[in-house]
PyMOL commands that place a pseudoatom at each C-alpha (Angstrom):
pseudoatom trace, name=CA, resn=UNK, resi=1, chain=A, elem=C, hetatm=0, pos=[0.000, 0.000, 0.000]
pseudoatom trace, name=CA, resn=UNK, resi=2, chain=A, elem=C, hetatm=0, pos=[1.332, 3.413, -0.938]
pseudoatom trace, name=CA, resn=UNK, resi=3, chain=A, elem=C, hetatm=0, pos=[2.051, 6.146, 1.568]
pseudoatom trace, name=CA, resn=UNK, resi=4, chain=A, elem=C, hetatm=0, pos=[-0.781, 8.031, 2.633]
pseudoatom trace, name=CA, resn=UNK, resi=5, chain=A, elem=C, hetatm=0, pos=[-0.424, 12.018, 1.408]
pseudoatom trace, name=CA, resn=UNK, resi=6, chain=A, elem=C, hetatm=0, pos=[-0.854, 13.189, 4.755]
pseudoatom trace, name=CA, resn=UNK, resi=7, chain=A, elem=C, hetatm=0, pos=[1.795, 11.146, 6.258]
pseudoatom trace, name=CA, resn=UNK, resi=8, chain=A, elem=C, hetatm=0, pos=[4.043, 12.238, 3.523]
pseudoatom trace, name=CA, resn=UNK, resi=9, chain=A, elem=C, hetatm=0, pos=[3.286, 16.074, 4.329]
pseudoatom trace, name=CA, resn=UNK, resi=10, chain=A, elem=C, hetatm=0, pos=[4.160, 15.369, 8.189]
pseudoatom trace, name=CA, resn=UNK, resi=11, chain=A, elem=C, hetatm=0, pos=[7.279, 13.538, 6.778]
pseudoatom trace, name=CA, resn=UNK, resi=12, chain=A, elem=C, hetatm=0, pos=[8.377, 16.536, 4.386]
pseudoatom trace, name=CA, resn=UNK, resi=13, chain=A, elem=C, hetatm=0, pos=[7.561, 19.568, 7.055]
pseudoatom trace, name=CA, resn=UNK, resi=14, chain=A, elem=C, hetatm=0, pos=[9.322, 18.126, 10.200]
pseudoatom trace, name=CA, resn=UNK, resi=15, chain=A, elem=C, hetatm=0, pos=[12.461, 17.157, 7.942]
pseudoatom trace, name=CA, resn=UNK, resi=16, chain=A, elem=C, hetatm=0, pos=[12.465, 20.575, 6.296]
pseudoatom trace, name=CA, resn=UNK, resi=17, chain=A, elem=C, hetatm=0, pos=[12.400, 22.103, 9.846]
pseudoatom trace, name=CA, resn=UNK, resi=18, chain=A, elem=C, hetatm=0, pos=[15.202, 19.681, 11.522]
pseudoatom trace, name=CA, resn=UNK, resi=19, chain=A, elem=C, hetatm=0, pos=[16.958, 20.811, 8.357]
pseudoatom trace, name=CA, resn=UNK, resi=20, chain=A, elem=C, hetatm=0, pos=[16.766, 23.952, 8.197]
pseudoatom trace, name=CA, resn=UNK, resi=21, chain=A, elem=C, hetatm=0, pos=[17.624, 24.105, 12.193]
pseudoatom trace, name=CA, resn=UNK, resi=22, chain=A, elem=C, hetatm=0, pos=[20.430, 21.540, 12.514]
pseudoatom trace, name=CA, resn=UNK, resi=23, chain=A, elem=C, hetatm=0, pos=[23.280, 23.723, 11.364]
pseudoatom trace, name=CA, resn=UNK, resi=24, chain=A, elem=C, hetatm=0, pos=[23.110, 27.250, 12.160]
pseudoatom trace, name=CA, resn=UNK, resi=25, chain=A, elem=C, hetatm=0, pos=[23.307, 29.606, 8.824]
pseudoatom trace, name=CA, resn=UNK, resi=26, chain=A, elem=C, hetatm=0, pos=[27.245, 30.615, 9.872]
pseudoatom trace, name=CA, resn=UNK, resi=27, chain=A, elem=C, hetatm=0, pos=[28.223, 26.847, 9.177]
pseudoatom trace, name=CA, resn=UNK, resi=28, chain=A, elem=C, hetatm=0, pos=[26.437, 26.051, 6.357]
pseudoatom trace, name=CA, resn=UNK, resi=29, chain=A, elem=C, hetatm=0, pos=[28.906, 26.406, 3.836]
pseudoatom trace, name=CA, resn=UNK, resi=30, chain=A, elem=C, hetatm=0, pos=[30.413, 23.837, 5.499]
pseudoatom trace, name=CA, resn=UNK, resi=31, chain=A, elem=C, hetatm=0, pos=[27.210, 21.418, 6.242]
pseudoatom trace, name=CA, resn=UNK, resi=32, chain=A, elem=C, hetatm=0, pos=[23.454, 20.468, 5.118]
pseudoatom trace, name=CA, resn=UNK, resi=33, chain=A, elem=C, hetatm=0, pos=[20.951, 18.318, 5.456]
pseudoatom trace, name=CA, resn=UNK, resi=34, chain=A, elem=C, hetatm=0, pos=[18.607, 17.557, 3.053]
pseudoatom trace, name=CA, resn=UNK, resi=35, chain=A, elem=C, hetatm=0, pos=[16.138, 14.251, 2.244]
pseudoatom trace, name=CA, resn=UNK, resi=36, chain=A, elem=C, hetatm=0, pos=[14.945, 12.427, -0.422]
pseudoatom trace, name=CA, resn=UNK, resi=37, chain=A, elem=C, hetatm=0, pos=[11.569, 9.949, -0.354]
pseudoatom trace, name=CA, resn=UNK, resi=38, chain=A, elem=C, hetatm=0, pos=[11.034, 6.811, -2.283]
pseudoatom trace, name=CA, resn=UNK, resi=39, chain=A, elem=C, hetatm=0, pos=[7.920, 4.804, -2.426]
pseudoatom trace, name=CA, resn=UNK, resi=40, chain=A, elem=C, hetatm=0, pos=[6.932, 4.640, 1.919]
pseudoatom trace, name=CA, resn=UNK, resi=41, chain=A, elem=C, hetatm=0, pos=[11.020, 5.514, 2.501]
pseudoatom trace, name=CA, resn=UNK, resi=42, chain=A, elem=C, hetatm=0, pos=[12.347, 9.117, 3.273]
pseudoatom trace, name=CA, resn=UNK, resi=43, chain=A, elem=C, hetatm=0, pos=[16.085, 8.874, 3.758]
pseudoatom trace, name=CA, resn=UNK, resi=44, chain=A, elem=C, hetatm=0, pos=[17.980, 11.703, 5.362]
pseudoatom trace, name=CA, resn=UNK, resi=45, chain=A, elem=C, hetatm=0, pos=[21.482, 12.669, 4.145]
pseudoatom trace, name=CA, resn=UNK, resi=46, chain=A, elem=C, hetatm=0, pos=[24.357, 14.710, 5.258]
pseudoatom trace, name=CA, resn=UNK, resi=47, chain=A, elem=C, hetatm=0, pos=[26.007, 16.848, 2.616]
pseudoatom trace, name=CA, resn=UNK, resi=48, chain=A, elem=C, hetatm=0, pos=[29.812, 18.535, 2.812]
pseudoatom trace, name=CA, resn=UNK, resi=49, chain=A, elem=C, hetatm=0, pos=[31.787, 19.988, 0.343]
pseudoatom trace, name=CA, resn=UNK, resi=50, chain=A, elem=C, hetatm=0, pos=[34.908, 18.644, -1.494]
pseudoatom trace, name=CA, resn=UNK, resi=51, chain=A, elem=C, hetatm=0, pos=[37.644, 18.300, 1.525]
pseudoatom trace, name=CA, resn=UNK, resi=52, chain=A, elem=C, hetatm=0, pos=[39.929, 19.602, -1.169]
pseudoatom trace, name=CA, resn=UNK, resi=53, chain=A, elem=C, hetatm=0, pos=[38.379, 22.526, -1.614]
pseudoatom trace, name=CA, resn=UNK, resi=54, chain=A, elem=C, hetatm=0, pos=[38.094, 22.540, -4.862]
pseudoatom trace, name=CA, resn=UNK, resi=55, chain=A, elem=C, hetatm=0, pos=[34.720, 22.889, -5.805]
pseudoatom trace, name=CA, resn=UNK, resi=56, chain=A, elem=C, hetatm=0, pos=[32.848, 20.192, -7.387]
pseudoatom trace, name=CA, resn=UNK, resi=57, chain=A, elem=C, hetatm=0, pos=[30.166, 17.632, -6.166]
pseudoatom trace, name=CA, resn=UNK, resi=58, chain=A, elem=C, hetatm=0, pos=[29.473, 17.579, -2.394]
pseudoatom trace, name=CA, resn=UNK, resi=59, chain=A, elem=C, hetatm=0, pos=[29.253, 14.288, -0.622]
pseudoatom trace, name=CA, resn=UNK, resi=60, chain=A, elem=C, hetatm=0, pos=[26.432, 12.762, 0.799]
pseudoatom trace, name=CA, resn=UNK, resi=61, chain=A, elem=C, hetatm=0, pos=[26.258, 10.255, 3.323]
pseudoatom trace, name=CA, resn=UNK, resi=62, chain=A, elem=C, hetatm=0, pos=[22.580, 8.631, 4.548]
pseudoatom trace, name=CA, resn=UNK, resi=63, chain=A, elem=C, hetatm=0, pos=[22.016, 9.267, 8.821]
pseudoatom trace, name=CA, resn=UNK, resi=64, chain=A, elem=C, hetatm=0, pos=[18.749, 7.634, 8.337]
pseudoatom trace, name=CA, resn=UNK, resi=65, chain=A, elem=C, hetatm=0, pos=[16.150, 5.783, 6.766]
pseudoatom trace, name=CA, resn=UNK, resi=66, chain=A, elem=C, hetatm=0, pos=[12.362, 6.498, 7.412]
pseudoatom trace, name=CA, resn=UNK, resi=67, chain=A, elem=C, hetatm=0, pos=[9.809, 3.676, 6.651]
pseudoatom trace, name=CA, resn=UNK, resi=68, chain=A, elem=C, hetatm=0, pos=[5.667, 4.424, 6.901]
pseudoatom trace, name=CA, resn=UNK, resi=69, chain=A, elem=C, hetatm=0, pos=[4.509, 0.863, 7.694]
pseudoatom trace, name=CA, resn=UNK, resi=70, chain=A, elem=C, hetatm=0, pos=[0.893, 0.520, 6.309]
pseudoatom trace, name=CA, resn=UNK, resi=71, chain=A, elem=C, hetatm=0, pos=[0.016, -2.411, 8.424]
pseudoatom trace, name=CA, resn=UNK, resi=72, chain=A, elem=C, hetatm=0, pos=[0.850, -0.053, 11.517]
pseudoatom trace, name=CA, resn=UNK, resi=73, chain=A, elem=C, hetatm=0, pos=[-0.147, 3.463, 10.305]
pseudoatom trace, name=CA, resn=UNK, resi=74, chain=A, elem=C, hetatm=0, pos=[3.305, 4.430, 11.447]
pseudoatom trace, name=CA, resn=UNK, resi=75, chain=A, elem=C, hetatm=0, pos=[7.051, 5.165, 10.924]
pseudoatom trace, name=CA, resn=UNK, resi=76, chain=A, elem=C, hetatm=0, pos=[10.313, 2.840, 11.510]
pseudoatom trace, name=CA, resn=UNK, resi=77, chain=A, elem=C, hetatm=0, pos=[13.628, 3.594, 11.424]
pseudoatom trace, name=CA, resn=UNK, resi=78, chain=A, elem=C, hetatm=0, pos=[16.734, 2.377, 10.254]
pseudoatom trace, name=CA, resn=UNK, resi=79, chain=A, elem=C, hetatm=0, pos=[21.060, 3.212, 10.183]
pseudoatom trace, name=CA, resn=UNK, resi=80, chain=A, elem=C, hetatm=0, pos=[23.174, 1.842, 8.054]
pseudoatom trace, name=CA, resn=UNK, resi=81, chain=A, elem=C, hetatm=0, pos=[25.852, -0.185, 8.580]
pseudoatom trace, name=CA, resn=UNK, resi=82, chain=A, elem=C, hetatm=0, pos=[29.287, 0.396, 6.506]
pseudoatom trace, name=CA, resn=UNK, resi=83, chain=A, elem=C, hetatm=0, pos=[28.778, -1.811, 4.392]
pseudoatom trace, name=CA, resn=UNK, resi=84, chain=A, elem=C, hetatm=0, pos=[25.904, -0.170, 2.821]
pseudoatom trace, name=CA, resn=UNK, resi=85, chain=A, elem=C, hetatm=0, pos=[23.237, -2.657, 4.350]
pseudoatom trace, name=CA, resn=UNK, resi=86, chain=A, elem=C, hetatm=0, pos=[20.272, -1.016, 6.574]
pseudoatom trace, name=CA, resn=UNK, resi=87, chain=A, elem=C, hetatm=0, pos=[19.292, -2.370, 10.092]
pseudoatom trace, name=CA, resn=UNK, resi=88, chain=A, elem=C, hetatm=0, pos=[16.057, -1.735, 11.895]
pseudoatom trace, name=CA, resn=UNK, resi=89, chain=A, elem=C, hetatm=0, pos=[16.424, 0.536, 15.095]
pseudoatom trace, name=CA, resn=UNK, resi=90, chain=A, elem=C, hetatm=0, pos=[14.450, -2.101, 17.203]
pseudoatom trace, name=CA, resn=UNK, resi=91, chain=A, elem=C, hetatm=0, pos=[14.993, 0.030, 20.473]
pseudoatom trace, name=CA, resn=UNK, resi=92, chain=A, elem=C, hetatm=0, pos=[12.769, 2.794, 18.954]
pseudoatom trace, name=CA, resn=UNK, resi=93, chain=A, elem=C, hetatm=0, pos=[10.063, 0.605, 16.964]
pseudoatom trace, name=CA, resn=UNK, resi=94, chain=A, elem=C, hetatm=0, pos=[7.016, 2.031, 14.966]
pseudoatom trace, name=CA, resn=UNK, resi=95, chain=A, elem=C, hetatm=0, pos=[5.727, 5.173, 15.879]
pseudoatom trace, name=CA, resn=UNK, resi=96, chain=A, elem=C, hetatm=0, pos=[2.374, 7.052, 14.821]
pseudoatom trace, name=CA, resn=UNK, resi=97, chain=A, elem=C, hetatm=0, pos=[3.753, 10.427, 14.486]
pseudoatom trace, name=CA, resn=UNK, resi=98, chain=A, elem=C, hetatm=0, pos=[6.757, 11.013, 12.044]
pseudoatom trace, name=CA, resn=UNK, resi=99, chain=A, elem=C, hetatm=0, pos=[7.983, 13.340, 14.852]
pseudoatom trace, name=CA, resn=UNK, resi=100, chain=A, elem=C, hetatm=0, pos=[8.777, 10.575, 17.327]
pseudoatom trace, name=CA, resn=UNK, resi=101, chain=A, elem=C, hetatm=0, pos=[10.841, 9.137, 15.039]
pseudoatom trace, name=CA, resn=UNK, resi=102, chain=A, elem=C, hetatm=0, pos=[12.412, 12.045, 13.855]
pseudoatom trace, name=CA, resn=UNK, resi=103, chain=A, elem=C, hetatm=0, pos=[12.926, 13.241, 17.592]
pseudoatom trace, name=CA, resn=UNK, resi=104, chain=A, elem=C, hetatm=0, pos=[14.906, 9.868, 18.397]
pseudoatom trace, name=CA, resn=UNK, resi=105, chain=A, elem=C, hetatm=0, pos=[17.314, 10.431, 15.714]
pseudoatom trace, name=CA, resn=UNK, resi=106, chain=A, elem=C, hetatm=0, pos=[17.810, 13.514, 16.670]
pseudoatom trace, name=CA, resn=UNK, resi=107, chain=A, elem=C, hetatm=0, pos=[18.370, 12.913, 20.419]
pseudoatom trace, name=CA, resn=UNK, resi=108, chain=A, elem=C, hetatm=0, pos=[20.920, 9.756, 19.011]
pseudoatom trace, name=CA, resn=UNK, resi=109, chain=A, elem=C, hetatm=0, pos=[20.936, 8.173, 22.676]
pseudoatom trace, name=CA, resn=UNK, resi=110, chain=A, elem=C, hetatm=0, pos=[23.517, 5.264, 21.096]
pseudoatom trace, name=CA, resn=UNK, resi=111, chain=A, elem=C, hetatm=0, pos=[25.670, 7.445, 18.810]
pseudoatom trace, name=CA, resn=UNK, resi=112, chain=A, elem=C, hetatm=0, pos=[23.514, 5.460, 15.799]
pseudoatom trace, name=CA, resn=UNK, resi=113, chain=A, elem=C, hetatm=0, pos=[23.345, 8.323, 13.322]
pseudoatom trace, name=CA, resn=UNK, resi=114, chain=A, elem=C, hetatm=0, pos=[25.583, 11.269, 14.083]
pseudoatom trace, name=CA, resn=UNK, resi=115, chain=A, elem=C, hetatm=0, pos=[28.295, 9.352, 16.334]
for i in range(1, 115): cmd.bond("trace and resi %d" % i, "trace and resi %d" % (i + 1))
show_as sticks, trace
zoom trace
């Protein structure tokens, strides 16, 4: 079943705002955060520049991966290991409101998603 458009508008305005107010506007030449959905997923990236300076393409590395489980009318999370695999967060489970989830990657209690 597809994501609901309502859930996907409470998923795109609380990552806009924890985007927009994770890295103050000084710093973010330097830093960004920005997401990207597909199908029920929303996966939030990190973005720096070239460490050379240089110009170019910034990097992007994935913090976390947002599911909206159907079955549950609710959101999971996941991190993802080096390898490039992604592992459920079972400590945090499915949540109703995107926000939870959102709010538990934020607070990172483990180190998970931003060390």
């Amino acid at each position: 079943m597809a994501m609901l458009e309502i859930k996907r508008a409470e998923a795109t305005r609380d990552l806009r705002d924890f985007c927009e107010h994770r890295v103050p506007l000084a710093y973010r030449d330097q830093i960004r955060y920005i997401f990207e959905f597909r199908g029920n997923d929303v996966t939030l990236f990190e973005r720096r520049p070239p460490w050379d300076g240089r110009g170019g393409e910034w990097t992007r590395l994935a913090i976390a991966r947002f599911r909206y489980e159907p079955a549950a009318n609710g959101w999971s999370v996941s991190w993802q290991r080096a390898n490039g695999r992604w592992l459920p967060c079972d400590w945090i489970g499915i949540k109703p409101r995107f926000g939870d989830v959102l709010g538990e990657v934020e607070c990172d209690v483990h180190g998970t998603f931003f060390g």
